[in-house]
C-alpha positions as CSV (number, residue, x, y, z in Angstrom):
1,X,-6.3,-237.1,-136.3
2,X,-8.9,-235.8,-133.9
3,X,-8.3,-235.0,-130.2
4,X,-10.6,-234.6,-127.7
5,X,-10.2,-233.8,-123.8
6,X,-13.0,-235.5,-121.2
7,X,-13.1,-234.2,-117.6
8,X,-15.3,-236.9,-116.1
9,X,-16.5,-240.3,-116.8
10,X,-19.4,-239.2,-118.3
11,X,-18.4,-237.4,-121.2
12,X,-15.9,-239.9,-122.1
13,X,-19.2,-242.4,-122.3
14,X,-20.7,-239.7,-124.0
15,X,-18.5,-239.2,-126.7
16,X,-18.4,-242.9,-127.9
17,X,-21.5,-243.1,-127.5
18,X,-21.8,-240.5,-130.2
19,X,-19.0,-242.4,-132.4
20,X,-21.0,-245.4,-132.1
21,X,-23.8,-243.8,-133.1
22,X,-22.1,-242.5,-136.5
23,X,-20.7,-246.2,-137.4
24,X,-24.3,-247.3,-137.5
25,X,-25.7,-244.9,-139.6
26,X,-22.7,-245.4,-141.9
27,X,-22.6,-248.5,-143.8
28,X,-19.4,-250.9,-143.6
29,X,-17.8,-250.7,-147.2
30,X,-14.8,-252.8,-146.3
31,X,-14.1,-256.1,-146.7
32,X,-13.2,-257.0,-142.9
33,X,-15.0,-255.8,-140.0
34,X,-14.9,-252.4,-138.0
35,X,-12.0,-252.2,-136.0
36,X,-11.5,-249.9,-133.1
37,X,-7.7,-250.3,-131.5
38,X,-7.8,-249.0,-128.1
39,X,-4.3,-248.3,-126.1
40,X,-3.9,-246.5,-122.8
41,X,-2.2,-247.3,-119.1
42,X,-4.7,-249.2,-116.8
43,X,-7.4,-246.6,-115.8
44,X,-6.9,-244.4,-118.7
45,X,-10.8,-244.6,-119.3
46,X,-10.1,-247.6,-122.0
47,X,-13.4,-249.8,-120.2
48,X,-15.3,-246.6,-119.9
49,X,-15.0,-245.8,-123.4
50,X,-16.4,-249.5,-124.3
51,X,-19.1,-248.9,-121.7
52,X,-20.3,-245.8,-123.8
53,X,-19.8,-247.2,-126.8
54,X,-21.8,-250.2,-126.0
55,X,-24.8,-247.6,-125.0
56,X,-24.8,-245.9,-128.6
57,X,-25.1,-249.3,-130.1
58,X,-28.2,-249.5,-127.7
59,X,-27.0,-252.1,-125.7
60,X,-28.7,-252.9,-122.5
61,X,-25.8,-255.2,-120.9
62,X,-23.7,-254.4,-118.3
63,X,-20.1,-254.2,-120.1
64,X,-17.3,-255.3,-118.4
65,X,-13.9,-255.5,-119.4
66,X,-13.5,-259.4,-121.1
67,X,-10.0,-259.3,-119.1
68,X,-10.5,-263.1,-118.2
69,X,-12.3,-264.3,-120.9
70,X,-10.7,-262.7,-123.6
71,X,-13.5,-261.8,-125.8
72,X,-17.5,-261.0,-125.4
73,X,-20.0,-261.1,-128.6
74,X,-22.9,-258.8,-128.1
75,X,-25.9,-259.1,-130.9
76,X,-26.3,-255.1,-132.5
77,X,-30.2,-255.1,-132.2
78,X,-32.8,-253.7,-135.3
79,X,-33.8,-250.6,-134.2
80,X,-36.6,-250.0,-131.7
81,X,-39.1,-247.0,-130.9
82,X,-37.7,-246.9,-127.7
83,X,-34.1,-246.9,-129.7
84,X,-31.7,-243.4,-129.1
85,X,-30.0,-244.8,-132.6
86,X,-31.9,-242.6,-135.2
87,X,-31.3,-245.0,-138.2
88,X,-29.6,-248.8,-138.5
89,X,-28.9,-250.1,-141.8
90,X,-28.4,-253.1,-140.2
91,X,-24.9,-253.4,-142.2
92,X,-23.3,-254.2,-139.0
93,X,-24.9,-256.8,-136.7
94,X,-22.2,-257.7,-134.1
95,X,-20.2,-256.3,-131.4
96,X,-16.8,-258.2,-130.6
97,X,-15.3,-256.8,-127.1
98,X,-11.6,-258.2,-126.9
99,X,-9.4,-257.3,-124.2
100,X,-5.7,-258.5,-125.2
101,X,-4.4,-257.5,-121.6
102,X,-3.8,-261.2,-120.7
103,X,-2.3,-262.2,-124.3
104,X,1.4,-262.7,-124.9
105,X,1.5,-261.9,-128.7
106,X,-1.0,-262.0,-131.7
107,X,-0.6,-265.8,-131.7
108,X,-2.8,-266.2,-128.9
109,X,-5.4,-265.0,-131.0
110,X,-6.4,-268.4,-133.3
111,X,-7.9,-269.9,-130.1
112,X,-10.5,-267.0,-129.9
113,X,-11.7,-267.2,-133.8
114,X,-10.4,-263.4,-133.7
115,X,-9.4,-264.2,-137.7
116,X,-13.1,-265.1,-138.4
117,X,-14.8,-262.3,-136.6
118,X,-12.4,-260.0,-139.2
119,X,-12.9,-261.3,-141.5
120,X,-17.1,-260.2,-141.6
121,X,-17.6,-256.7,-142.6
122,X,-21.1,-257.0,-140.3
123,X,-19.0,-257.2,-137.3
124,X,-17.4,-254.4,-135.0
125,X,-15.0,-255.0,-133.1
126,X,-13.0,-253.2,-129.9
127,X,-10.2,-254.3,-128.9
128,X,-8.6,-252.9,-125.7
129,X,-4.6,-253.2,-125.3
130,X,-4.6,-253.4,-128.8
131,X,-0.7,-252.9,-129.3
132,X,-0.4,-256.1,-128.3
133,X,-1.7,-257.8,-131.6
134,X,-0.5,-255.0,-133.6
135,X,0.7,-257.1,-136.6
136,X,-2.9,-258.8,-136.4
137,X,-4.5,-255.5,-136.9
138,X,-5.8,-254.8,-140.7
139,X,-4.3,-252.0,-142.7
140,X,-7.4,-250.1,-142.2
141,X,-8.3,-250.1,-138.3
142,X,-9.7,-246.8,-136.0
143,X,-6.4,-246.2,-133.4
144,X,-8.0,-244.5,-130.3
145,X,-5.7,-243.3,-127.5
146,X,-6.0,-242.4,-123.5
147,X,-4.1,-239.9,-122.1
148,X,-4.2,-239.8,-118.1
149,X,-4.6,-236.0,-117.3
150,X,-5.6,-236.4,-114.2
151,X,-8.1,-238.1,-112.0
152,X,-11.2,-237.6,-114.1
153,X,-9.4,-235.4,-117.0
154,X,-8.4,-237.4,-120.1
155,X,-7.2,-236.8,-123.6
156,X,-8.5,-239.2,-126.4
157,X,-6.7,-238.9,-129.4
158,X,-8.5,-240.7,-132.8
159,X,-6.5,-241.6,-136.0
160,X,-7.4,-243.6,-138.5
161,X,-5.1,-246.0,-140.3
């Protein structure tokens, strides 16, 4: 387990960013896709997180949480010149952003083809409210937690499963 403590928006975007960065330039050598569980209270920094992490992908879209539609599918772009990724095996080509804030229970998840996207090792995917679909998760997932320490100040505890 890893903990880390953010004092403004910033370096919470920062520092997945830089995780994001290190799942590229590491190839997926599981079977299902790359799972990042997200859990924290509502403005625990959950969407900010996502926002950075979208950036060290080298995303260009505006990222917003999926609350109403469920789920977003971004396309993980070859590397460019232009690119702040310094390598891309291209291993992974997808980014699934799921927000299970609206869901009841994991069985609300056949109708968004969450089983599918797992099921290809070339996808990521991050999944905000996570404990929700708990039992949905695979044995080996990435748990990242948000700690409200106060109004910029967080704690963002990683374990993996």
């Amino acid at each position: 387990m890893s903990i880390t403590i953010t004092k403004n928006a910033e370096e919470t975007k920062k520092f997945a960013s830089d995780l994001a960065k290190d799942l590229l330039n590491k190839p997926n050598k599981e079977k299902n896709a790359v799972v990042l569980a997200l859990e924290g209270v509502l403005g625990a920094g959950k969407t900010t997180f996502t926002q950075g992490f979208a950036e060290g992908l080298d995303m260009k879209e505006d990222i917003t949480s999926p609350t109403f539609v469920i789920l977003k599918e971004y396309k993980i772009k070859a590397k460019s010149k232009k690119s702040k990724v310094k390598s891309h095996d291209k291993s992974l080509e997808r980014f699934y952003h799921i927000d299970c804030y609206r869901l009841k229970d994991e069985s609300d998840l056949d109708s968004i083809g969450f089983f599918e996207i797992l099921k290809d090792p070339k996808n990521i995917i991050l999944i905000e409210w996570a404990g929700k679909i708990k039992k949905a998760l695979p044995k080996k997932y990435t748990s990242i937690k948000f700690y409200y320490i106060s109004e910029n100040k967080r704690k963002i505890s990683i374990n993996l499963n």
